[in-house]
C-alpha positions in Angstrom: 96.2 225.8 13.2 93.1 226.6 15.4 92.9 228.2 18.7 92.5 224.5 20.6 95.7 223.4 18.6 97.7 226.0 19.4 96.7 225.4 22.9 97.3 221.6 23.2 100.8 222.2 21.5 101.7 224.6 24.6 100.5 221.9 26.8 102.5 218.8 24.7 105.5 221.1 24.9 105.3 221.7 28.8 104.7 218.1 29.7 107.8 217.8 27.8 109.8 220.5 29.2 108.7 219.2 32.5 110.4 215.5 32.2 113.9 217.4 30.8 115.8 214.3 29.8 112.9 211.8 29.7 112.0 208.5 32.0 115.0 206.7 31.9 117.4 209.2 32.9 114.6 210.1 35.9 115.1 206.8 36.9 118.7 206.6 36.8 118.5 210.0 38.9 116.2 208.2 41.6 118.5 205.4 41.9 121.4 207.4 42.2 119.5 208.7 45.4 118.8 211.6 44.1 115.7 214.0 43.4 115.4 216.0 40.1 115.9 219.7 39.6 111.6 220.0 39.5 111.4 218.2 42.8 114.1 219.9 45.1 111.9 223.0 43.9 108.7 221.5 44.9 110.3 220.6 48.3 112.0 223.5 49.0 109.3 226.4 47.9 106.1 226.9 49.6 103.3 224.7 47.6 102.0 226.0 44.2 104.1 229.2 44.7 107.1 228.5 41.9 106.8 230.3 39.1 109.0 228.6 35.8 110.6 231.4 33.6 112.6 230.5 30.6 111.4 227.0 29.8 111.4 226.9 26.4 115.1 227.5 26.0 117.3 225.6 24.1 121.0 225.3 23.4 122.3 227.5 20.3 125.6 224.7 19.8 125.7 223.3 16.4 128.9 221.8 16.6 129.6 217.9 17.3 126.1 217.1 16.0 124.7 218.8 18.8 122.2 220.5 16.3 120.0 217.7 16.3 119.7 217.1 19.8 117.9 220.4 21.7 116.1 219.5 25.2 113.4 222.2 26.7 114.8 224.0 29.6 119.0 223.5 28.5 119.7 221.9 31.7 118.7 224.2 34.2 114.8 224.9 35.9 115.3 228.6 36.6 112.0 230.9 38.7 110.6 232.1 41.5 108.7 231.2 44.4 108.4 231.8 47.9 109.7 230.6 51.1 107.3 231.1 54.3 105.7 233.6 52.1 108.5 235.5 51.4 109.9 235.3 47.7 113.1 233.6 46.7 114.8 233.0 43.2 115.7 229.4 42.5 117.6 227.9 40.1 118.3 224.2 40.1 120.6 222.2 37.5 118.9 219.2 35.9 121.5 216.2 35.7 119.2 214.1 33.3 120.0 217.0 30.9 123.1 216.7 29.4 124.5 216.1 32.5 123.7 219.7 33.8 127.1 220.9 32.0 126.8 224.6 31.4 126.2 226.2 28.2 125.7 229.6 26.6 121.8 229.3 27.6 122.3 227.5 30.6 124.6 230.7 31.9 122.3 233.6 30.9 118.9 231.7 32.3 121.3 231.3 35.3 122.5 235.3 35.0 118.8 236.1 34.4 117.4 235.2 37.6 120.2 236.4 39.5 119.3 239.7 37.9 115.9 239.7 38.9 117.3 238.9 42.1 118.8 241.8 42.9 116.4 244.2 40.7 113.8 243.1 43.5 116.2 242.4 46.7 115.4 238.8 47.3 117.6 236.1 48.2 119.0 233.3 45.2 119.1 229.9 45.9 121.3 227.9 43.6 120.9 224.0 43.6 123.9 222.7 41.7 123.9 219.4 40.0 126.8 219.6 37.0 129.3 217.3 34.7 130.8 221.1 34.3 131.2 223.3 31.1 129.6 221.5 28.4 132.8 220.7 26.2 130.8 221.1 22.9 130.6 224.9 23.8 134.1 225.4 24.0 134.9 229.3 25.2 131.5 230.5 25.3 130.6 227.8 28.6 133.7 229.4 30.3 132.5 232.8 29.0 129.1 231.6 31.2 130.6 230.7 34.2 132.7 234.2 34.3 129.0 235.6 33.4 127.8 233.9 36.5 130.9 235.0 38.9 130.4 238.4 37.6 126.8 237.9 39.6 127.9 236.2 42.4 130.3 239.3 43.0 127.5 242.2 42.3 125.2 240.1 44.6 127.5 239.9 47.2 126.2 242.1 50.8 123.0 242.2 48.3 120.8 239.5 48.8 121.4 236.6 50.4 123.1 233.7 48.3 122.8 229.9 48.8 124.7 227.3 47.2 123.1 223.7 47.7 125.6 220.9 46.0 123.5 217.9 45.4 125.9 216.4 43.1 129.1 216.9 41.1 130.5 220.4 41.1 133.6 220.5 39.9 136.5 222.5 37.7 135.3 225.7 37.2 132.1 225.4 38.5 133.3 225.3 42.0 133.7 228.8 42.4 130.3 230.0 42.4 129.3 228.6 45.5 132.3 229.8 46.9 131.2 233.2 46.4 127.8 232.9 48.2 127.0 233.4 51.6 126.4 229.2 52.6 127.3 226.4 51.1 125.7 222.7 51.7 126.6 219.2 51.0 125.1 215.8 51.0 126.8 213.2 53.0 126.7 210.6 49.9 125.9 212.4 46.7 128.0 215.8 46.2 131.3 216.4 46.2 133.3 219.6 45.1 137.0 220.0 43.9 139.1 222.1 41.3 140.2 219.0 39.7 139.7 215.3 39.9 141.2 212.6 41.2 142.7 211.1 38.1 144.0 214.5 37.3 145.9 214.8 40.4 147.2 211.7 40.1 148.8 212.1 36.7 150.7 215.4 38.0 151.3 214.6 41.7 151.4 211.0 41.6 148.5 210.8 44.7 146.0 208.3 44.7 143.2 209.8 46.0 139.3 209.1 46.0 136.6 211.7 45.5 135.0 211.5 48.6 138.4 211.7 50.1 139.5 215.0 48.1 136.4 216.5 47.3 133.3 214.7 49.3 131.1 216.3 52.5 133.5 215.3 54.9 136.6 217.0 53.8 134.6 220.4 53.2 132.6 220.2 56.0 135.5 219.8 58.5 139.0 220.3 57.1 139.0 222.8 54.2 135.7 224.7 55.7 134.5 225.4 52.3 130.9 223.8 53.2 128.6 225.3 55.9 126.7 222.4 56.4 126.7 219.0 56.0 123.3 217.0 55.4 122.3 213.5 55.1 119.8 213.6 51.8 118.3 216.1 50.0 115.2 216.4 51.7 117.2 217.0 55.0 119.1 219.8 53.2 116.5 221.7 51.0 114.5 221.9 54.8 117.6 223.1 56.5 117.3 225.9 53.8 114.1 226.9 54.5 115.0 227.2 58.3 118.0 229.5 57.4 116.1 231.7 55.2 113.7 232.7 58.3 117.3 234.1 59.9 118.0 236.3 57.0 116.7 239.1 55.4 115.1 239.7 51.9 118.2 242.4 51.3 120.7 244.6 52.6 118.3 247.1 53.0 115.5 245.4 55.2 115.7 243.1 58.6 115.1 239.4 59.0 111.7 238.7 60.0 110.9 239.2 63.7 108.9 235.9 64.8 106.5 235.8 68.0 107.8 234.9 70.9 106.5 232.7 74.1 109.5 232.5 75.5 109.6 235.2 78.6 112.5 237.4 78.1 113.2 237.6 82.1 113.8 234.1 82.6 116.4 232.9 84.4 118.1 229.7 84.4 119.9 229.1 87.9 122.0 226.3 86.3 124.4 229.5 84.7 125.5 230.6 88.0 127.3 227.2 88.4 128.1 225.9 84.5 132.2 227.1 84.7 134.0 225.3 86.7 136.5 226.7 89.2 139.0 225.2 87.8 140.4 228.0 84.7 141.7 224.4 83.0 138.8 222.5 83.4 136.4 222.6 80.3 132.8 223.0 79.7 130.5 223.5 76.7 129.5 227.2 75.4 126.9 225.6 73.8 124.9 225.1 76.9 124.9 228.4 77.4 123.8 229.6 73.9 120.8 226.8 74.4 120.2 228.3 77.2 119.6 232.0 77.1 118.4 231.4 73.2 114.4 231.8 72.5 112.8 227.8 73.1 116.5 226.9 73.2 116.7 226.6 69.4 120.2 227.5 67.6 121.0 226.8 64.1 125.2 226.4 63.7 126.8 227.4 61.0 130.3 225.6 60.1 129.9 222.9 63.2 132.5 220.7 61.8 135.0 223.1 60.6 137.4 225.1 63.5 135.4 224.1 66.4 137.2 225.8 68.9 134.9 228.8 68.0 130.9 228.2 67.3 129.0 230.5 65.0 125.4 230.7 64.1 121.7 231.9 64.2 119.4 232.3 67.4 116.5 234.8 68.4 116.1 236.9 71.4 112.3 237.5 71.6 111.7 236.8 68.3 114.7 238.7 66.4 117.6 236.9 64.4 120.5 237.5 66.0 124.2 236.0 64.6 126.4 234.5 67.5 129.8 234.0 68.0 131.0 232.2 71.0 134.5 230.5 71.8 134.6 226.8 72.8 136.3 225.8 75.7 135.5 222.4 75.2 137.6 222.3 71.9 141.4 223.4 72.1 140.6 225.5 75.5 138.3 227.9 72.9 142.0 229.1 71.1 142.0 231.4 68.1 143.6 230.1 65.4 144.4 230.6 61.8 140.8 228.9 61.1 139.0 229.9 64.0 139.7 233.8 62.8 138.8 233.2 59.4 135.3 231.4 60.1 134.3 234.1 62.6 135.6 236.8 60.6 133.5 236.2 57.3 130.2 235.2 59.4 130.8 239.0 61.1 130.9 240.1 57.9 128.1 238.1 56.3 125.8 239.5 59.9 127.0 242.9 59.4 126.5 242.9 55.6 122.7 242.0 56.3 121.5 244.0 59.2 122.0 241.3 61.6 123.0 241.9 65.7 126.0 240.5 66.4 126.1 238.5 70.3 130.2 237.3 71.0 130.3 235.0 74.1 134.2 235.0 75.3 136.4 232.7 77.1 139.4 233.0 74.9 143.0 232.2 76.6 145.0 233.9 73.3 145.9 232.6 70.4 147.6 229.3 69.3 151.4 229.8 69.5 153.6 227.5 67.6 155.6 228.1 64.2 152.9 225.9 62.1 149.9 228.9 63.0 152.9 231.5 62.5 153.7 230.2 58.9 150.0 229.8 58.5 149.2 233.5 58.6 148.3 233.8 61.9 149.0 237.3 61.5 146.8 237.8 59.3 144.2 236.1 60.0 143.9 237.4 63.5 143.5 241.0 61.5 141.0 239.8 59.6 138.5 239.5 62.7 139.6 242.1 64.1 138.7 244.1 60.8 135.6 242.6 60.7 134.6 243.0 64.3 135.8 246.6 63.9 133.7 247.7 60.9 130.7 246.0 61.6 128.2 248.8 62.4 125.7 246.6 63.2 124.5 246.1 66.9 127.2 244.5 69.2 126.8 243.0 72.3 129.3 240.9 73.9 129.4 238.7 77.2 133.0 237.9 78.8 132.1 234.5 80.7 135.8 233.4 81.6 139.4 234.2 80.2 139.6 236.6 77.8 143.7 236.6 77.7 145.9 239.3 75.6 145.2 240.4 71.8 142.4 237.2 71.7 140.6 239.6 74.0 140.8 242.9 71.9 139.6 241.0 68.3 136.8 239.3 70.7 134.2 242.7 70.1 136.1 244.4 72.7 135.0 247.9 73.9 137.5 249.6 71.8 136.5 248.0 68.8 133.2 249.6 68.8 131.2 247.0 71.2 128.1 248.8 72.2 127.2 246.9 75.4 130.0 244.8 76.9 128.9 242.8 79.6 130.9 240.0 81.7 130.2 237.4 84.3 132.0 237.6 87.8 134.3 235.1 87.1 135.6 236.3 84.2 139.5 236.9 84.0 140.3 239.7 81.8 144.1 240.2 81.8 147.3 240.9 79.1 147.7 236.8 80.2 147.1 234.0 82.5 148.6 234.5 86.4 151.2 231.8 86.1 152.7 232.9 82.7 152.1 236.4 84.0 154.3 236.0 87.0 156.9 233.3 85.1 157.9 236.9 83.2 157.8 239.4 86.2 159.2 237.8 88.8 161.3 234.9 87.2 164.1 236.7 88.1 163.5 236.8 92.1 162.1 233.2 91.9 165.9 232.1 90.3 167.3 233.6 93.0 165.7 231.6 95.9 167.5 228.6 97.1 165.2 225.5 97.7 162.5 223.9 95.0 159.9 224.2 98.0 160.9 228.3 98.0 160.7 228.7 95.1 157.2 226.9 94.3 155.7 228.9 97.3 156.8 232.2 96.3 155.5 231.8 93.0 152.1 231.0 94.5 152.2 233.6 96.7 152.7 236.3 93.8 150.1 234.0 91.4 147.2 234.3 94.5 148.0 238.4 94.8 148.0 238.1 90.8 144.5 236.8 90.5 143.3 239.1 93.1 144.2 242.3 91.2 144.0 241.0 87.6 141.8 237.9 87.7 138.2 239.3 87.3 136.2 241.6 85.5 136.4 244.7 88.1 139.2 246.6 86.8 138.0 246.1 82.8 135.0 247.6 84.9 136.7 250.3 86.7 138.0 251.9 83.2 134.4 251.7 81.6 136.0 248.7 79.1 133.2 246.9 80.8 129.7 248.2 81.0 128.4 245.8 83.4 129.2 242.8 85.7 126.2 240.5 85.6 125.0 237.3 87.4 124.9 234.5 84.9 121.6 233.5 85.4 120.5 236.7 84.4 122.4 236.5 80.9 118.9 236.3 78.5 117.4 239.2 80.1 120.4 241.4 79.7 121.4 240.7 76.2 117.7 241.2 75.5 117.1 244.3 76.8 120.6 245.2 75.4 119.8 244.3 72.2 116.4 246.5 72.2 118.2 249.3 73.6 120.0 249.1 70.4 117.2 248.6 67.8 117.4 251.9 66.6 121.4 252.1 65.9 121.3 253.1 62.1 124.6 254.5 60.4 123.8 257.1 57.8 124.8 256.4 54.1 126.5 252.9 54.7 128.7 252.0 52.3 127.9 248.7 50.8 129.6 245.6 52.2 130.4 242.3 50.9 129.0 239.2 52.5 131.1 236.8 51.5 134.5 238.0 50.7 136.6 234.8 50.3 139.2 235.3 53.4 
């Protein structure tokens, strides 16, 4: 065979590689609604920067006939690229091959790039698209998917992970992306769950659909196991992009510092009046991250899921910073079981990466009730405090309103190692509210005063002289819990300068930390 021959068979067998399962099953991808492994890449990368490794691999199965039926690439398109420049490590299932299902090969291109991942310190990006462990493999597919948890637990506080489900993911499979740092959905295509409906019907007797046990919906809101939820694919692979300019290449470096035009002394009058004088009266924290934010621009992470507390990405003159922030406008801003176990793992995942941490607080305790006590309250509670407590990372935190009892200790208090704590004039920082406060120390002299109309002014009386000793920020100040009372309007400016202040806060010989420790 000639030089020109050898050269044209290279070619014949990447234009084959390149169509994995051939036309028809293309098509039947498209109509599904849904790209192939080749062009989420080509969406998601920077053009002409992806780099293929490993496409000549095929399957090693010879059982069930399998033998005479090998496909270039085994189901998966596994390489590198770069993002904005910056290099990645992608691997994206292909569905027309095989059905994605995992297989010895499948696993170790999988394991290789991961691998490489790390070897370098760049983030992995892992488009999943899977019928699951490809049944004709038998032990060695589950052998592969350990293989590939084995990575996800090594890469963990690492380099950043990202789990994209653009189809099934089920069984097994499922527990890969649940070991990386984000997780997205499509609204229409993806769904994940342990096992399938007809499965759970047959041993619990439930009739269940799999967008209603396993779809966007459930994991974007209820079981919180999805970060975000997208429309399509093109929606989602951008959203990726975007979130990769928040993060850093490794644990070792910073995220990217990006020019900023936004002045970092300007105020916004419309703070000084955004709470309400009312203490039960709500209003949206999310005004005020928009606000003091560079250009306004704040990417959540988990919006549907325990929306009583709001986490996600912003800048402060240019530089990534993770934020935390209770919601008022959803369950008064409450801690709960969920609420503590969202903001506990995105601490971690900020503190894991080098990331400044800014907590805004108007927290009233947390939920009471037997359900949240049988939940794990507890627990849970612990867990954020661990996390706030460990995170060496810098820490600045803003008391806007209530900040009631042990809510207000897990909340990146002072004693938990807050660097700059800072809180608005109106902010109430107290064991508990005035009128539960004075319902315990003085229900005793109220029960002894005759007349309803007694009674009721008393109890104001000792509420207003309440308020006035305990109802602000002055005597958190007083003890040096808080380093500064500021005027709203001049939030930005503080937590700028606050956060510079701190840009040189290194610990020596940090211990490695996982991201994404399941909690």
């Amino acid at each position: 065979m000639s030089t020109q021959d050898k050269i044209k068979k290279l070619i014949d067998l990447r234009t084959e590689a390149k169509l994995g399962g051939g036309e028809k099953r293309i098509e039947k991808q498209h109509a599904q609604g849904k790209m192939t492994a080749r062009e989420r890449i080509e969406v998601l990368l920077d053009e002409g920067s992806f780099e293929e490794l490993d496409m000549f691999v095929t399957h090693r199965c010879t059982n069930f006939g399998m033998e005479k039926n090998k496909i270039l690439g085994d189901g998966v398109v596994t390489g590198h690229g770069t993002i904005d420049g910056r290099v990645v490590y992608v691997y994206a299932q292909d569905f027309t091959v095989f059905g994605g299902s995992l297989s010895e090969t499948l696993a170790q291109k999988i394991c290789k790039i991961m691998d490489m991942a790390m070897k370098v310190g760049a983030p992995v990006i892992g488009i999943n698209d899977s019928g699951g462990a490809r049944i004709q493999e038998g032990v060695t597919s589950l052998a592969g998917y350990s293989e590939i948890f084995q990575r996800n637990i090594l890469a963990s506080g690492v380099v950043p992970q990202i789990s994209a489900i653009f189809g099934p993911c089920a069984g097994g499979a499922v527990y890969s992306p649940a070991l990386t740092d984000f997780v997205m959905m499509t609204e229409e295509s993806s769904y994940m769950f342990v096992t399938g409906p007809k499965v759970v019907k047959t041993v619990t007797g439930e009739d269940i659909s799999v967008a209603d046990l396993g779809g966007a919906d459930v994991h974007a809101s209820k079981s919180g196991v999805s970060h975000f939820k997208v429309e399509n694919e093109e929606e989602g692979l951008l959203l990726i992009r975007k979130l990769i300019s928040y993060l850093p290449q490794n644990n070792m470096e910073e995220a990217p510092v990006l020019e900023c035009n936004d002045p970092i002394d300007r105020l916004d009058d419309a703070l000084n009046n955004i709470v309400p004088d009312n203490p039960n009266l709500p209003y949206d924290m999310k005004d005020i991250i928009f606000s003091i934010a560079d250009e306004g621009e704040f990417l959540e992470v988990h919006r549907n899921y325990a929306k009583n507390i709001i986490t996600g990405f912003c800048r402060f003159d240019g530089q990534s910073v993770g934020v935390v922030a209770n919601q008022p406008n959803y369950l008064a801003g409450v801690l709960d079981c969920d609420a503590s176990r969202k903001a506990a793992r995105f601490v971690q995942m900020c503190d894991a990466f080098n990331i400044p941490i800014l907590t805004l607080v108007d927290v009233p305790g947390f939920l009471p009730g037997s359900g949240q006590e049988y939940a794990g309250i507890i627990i849970h509670g612990a867990k954020l405090m661990f996390a706030y407590g460990e995170a060496t990372v810098p820490k600045v935190t803003v008391t806007i309103r209530k900040s009631y009892g042990g809510a207000h200790d897990v909340m990146s208090s002072k004693q938990l190692r807050g660097d700059f704590n800072y809180a608005w004039p109106m902010a109430e920082i107290a064991v508990m509210g005035a009128k539960g406060a004075i319902e315990v120390l003085e229900g005793r002299a109220i029960s002894k005063i005759e007349g309803e109309e007694a009674k009721a002014e008393y109890a104001d009386k000792k509420i207003a002289e309440y308020e006035e000793a305990f109802a602000n920020p002055y005597q958190a100040a007083a003890y040096g819990y808080i380093d500064d009372v500021i005027e709203p309007r001049n939030t930005r400016f503080r937590v700028i300068r606050a956060f510079q202040n701190l840009q040189t806060k290194k610990v020596t010989n940090p211990p490695k930390k996982h991201s994404n420790i399941p909690l």
